[in-house]
Each structure stands twice: as C-alpha cells, then as structure tokens.
C-alpha positions in Angstrom: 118.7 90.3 42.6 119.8 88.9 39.3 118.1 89.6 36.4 116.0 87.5 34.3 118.8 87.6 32.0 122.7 88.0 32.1 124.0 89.7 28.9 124.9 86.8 26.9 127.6 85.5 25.1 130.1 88.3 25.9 133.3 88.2 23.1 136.3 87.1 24.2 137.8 89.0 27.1 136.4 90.0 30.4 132.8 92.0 30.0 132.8 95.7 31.0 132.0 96.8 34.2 129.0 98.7 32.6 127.7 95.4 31.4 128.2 93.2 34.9 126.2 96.0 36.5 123.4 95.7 34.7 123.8 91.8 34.7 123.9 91.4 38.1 123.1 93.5 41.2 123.3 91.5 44.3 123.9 93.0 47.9 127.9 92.9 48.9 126.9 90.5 51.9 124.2 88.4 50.6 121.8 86.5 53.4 123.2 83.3 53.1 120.1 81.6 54.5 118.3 82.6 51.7 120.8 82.1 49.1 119.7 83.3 45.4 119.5 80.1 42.9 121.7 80.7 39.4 122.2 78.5 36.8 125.9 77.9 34.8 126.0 79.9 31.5 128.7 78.7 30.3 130.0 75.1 29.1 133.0 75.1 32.3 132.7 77.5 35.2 135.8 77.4 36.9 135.7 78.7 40.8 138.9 80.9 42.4 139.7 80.9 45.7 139.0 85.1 45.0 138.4 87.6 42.3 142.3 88.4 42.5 143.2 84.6 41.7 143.2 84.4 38.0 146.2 85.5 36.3 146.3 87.4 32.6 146.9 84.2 30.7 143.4 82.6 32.4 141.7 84.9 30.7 139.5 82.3 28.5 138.4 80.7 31.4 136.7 84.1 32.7 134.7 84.9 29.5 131.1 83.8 28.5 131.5 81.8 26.5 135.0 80.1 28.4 137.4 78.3 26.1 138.6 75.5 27.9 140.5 73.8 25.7 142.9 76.9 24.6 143.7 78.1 28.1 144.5 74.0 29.2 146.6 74.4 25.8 148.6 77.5 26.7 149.6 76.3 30.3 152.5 74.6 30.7 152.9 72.2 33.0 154.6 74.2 35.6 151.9 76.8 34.9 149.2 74.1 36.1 151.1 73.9 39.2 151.0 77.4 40.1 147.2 76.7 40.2 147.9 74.3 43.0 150.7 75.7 44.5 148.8 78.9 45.4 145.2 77.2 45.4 144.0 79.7 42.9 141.6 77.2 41.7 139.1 75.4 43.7 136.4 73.2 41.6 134.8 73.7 38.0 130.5 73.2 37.4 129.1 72.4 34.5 126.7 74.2 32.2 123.3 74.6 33.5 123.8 73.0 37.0 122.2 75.4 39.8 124.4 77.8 42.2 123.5 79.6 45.0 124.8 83.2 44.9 126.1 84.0 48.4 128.4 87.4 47.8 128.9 90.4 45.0 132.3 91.5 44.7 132.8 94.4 41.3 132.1 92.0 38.6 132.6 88.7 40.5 129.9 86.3 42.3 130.8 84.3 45.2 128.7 81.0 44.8 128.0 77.6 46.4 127.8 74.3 44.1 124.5 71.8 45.4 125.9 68.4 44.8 129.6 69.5 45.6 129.5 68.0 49.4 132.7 70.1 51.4 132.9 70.7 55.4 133.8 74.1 53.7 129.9 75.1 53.5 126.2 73.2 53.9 125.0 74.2 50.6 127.8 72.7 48.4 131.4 74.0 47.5 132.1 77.6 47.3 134.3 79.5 45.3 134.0 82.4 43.0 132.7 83.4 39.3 132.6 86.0 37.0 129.2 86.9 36.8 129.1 86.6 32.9 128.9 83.0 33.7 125.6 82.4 35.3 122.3 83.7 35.0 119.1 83.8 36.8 116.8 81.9 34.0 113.7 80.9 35.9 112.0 79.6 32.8 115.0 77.1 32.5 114.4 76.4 36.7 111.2 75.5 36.0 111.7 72.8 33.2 114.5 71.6 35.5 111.8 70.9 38.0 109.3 69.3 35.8 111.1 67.7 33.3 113.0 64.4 32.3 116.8 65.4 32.1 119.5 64.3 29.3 122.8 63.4 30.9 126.0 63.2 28.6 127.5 60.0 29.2 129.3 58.5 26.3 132.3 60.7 25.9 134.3 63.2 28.0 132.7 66.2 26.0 129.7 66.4 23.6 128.7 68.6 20.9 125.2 70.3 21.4 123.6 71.5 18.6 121.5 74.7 17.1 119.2 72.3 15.0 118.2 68.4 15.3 120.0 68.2 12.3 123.3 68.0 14.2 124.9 69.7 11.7 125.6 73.4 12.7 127.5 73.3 16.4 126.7 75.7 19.7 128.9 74.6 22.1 131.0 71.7 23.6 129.4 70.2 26.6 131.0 68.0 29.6 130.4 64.4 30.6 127.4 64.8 33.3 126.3 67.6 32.2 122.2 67.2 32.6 119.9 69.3 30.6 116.0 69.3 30.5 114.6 66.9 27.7 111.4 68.9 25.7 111.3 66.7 22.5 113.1 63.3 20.9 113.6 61.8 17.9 115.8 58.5 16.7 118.9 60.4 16.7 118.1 63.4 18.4 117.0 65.0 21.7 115.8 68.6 22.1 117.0 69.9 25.2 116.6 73.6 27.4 119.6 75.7 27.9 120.0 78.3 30.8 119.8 81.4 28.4 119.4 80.8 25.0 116.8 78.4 24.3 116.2 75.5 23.0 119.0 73.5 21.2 119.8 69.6 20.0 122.1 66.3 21.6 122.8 63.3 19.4 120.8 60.5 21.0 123.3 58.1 21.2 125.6 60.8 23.4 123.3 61.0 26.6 121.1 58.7 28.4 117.9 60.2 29.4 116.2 59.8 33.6 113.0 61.1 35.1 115.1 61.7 38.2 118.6 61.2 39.4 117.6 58.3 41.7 116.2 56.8 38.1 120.4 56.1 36.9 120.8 52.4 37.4 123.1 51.4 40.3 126.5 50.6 39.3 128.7 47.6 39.3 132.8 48.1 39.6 132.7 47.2 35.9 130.7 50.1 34.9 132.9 52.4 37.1 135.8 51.4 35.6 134.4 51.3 31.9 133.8 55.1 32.8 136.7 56.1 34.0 138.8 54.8 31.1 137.4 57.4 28.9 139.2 60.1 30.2 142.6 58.3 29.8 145.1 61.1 28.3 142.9 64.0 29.5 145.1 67.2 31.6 145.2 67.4 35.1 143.7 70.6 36.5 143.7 71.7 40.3 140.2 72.1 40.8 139.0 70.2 37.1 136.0 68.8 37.1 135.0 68.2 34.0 135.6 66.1 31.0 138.0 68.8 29.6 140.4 68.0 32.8 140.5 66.4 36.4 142.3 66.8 39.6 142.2 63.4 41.3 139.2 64.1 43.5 137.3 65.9 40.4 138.1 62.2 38.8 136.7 60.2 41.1 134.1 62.0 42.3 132.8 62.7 38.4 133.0 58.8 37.9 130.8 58.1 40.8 128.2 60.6 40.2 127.8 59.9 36.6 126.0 56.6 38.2 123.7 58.0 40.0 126.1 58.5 43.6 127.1 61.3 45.0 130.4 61.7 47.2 132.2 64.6 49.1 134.2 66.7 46.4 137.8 66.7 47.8 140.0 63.6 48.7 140.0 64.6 52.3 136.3 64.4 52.4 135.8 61.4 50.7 138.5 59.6 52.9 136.3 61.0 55.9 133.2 60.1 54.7 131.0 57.7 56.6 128.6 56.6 54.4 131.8 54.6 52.2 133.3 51.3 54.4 136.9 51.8 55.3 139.0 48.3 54.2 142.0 47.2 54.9 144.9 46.4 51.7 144.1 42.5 51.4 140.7 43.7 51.0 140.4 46.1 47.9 138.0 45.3 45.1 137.5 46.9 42.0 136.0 50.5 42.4 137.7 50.9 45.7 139.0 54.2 46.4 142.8 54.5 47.4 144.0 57.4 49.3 147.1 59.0 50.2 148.4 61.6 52.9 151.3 63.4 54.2 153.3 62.9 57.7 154.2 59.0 56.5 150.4 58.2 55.8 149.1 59.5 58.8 148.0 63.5 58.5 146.1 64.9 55.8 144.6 63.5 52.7 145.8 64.9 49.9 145.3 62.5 46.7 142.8 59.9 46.0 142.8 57.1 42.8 140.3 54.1 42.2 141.2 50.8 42.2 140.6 48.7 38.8 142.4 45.0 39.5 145.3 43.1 38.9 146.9 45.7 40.9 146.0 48.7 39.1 144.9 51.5 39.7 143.4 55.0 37.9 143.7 58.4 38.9 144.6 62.4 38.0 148.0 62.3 39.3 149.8 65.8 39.2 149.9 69.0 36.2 153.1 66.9 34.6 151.0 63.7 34.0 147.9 62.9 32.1 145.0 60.9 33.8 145.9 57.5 33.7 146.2 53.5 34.9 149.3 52.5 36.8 150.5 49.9 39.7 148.8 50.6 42.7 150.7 52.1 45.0 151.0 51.2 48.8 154.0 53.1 49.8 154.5 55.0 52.7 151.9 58.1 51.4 148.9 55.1 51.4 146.3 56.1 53.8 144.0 53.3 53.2 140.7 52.6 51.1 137.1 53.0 51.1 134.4 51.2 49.6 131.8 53.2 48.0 129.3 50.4 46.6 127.8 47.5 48.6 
C-alpha cells in the first residue's frame, strides 16, 4: 500500500531507489478491481507509455517538484515530435486530482486518471508515473469529499501561495486544477494541498462550486472566451494542462473547465455518442472539427473547435503554437460534433 506520505519535495533529479521504496510499496500486479486511490503531488504529472519512455533531457518532468516550463524550453521542436513519433507521452493530470494505482514497476506507478474517458481502460486513462509524484494523503481525500472546491479559471497557470498575503510563492498551478476551499477572504481563498498543507489562491484567479454539476452550463461564447487564453501556448503530445496542449488535451480542457466532461483523445470524442454528429453547412460555434487519415475516412487523428466566420482553434503540431486559423475542410476533414444543445 502507499503510505500516508510520499517523501516530499525531492530536489531536482530522479529520487533514489532507497527513497521510492519507502514511498511506495505496492504489489507488482495490483488487483485492478480494487484499485488504490492517489492523489497528484506535483503541479503536472505527465504519463509515459512505460518507465523506459522518458529520455535524459525529460528529466524535469520526472522530479517532485516537475519543472514544466524548463523542460517545454529545452525541447526543440523536432524534440516534441519525438514524443509523438514514438508515443512516449500519453496525457498529463493536474495537481491534486485522484489516480488509481493499478501496477509497481522499480520506482514507477502505473495509474489510471477518473475523468480521462479512453476505450483504453473503465477507470480513466492510463499511463505511468514516477512515484515521487503522487501520494496517498487521505486527510486531503477526505476534504475533497466534504468540501466546496476552488477551480483555477482565469489564466492558463496560477500562482498558489504559502500565506493569504499572496506575497511569498509555492508553486505554479494549471487551469482546472480544483483544490478543497477551508477559509476565504476578499482577495484570498485558503485551500488543501495533497501533502503539504494548507496554502493560499488569489480570489479573483478561481471560481469556487459545492460540486462539479454546480459550474454553470456554457454558451459557445464562453467556450470560445476560454480557449483564447491559451493562444501562443506549446504543443505537447499528451499536454493537458495550461503549460501545453495536444489538440485533444485542448479541447477536452476547454469543455471540462465548464462543467462537461468528454473522451480524452480525438478518436474518442469523434466516437462519442453523447455529442450530435453535423454535417459542414451545419457548424456552429463550439463545434468540434475532426480530421483522419485514408482521405477522411480511417482513423481520427486531430480534433480543433469551431469559433465563426470560418475559424477555427486548435493545438496543431510540436512546430506551431496553439492558435485560430481558417477552418479547414480538406480532404483530412472527418466531420463535426456538437457537444452543447
């Protein structure tokens, strides 16, 4: 089982094997019927394909706490698109979001991500973590259960702070990331952390629910109003987070900041049944637009939104920053789907 605690904050550089074994001691083949619950450490947990993915220059992705914005600095593009052109990435969670723990392997977890929806597996999307990055925090499980939750919503990342003062920073947070609310002032909230207690939001960063089904339904508007913060943010394979997107981790991130949830990958969310499939002379803003190989016709492999006046956004490739451009209906266009009524 894990422990109550992971050893926290490890510096930078991959913790010693002495230290994952006492931080986490889970059977090699886990029963995944009765998966463990985790919680994310760490401000980006980014999820391989396997423990032998990462190369030596992802190295500030795998530490607790990750740098996310020096290892999306040191890639080149052409280094992003190893991450694709391998699969070496799969997804990203964000910090404090629950896990199920399905496998041990040395000083790696393989987890599942609730909310994530894949054909890959029932309990969400799976990939694996070093196990520096989550913990086991039931103190922090409970609160999640009883309490009102702070969602950040008003910038692709967020400072949170040690003291309501918002003066002296802990760590740079993601856009949905949802933390327990304990106390509130004017201009600050008091929020739980996983593993290190309470710390501080600025108000006027998050909006604050009793419940997810609590966010206010969306118009087009608001999805689009979202979406063109992250204008000029990296392309990652797998990003899902305000630090980076892949097109699916765009659109998906979009949508669920309002309260919906849809599949995680492009191909899922061109399959899915609960969004209306329309034809071209039909598209409306908020619309997603997909795309797939074999002239249109095989698999799904890019999704953008549609915004208007022929327009669309989307997390295009490693080479190009998320952006608006003409919307495309070339021979790649699979078709839409329309998410809201």
């Amino acid at each position: 089982m894990l422990p109550q605690r992971i050893v926290h904050r490890i510096p930078f550089g991959i913790a010693p094997l002495a230290l994952i074994a006492l931080a986490l001691a889970l059977p090699a083949h886990a029963d995944a019927t009765k998966p463990q619950t985790a919680w994310v450490d760490v401000s980006v947990s980014t999820l391989w394909s396997s423990p032998d993915a990462p190369r030596p220059m992802d190295r500030p992705a795998l530490t607790n706490p990750v740098h996310m914005r020096q290892w999306l600095d040191s890639m080149s593009s052409k280094q992003k698109s190893w991450l694709s052109s391998h699969n070496a990435t799969q997804t990203q969670v964000l910090y404090g979001h629950k896990v199920y723990v399905l496998k041990r392997q040395g000083d790696w977890v393989k987890i599942a991500v609730p909310g994530q929806m894949t054909p890959k597996n029932p309990l969400g999307y799976p990939g694996w973590v070093p196990a520096v990055q989550i913990t086991r925090a039931p103190e922090y499980a409970a609160l999640k259960k009883s309490h009102a939750f702070a969602v950040v919503d008003a910038a692709p990342t967020v400072w949170l702070y040690n003291g309501k003062k918002l003066a002296d920073t802990y760590l740079r947070i993601s856009f949905n990331t949802r933390l327990p609310v304990l106390a509130q002032t004017d201009k600050a909230i008091k929020v739980a952390t996983p593993d290190d207690g309470p710390k501080w939001l600025a108000a006027d960063s998050v909006s604050v629910y009793k419940s997810f089904a609590d966010i206010p339904a969306p118009t087009a508007a608001d999805l689009i109003k979202t979406g063109k913060m992250f204008m000029g943010l990296p392309y990652l394979w797998g990003g899902r987070s305000g630090f980076a997107y892949d097109c699916s981790g765009f659109t998906g991130s979009i949508y669920q900041g309002h309260g919906i949830l849809i599949p995680r990958d492009a191909s899922a969310q061109a399959a899915w049944n609960q969004g209306q499939r329309i034809s071209g002379d039909q598209l409306q803003p908020g619309t997603l637009m997909f795309y797939a190989r074999d002239h249109g016709k095989g698999h799904v492999h890019h999704v953008g939104m549609y915004i208007g006046h022929d327009r669309m956004m989307e997390a295009y490739n490693s080479a190009t920053p998320v952006r608006t451009t003409k919307a495309r209906f070339g021979e790649e266009y699979w078709g839409a789907r329309r998410v809201l009524p």
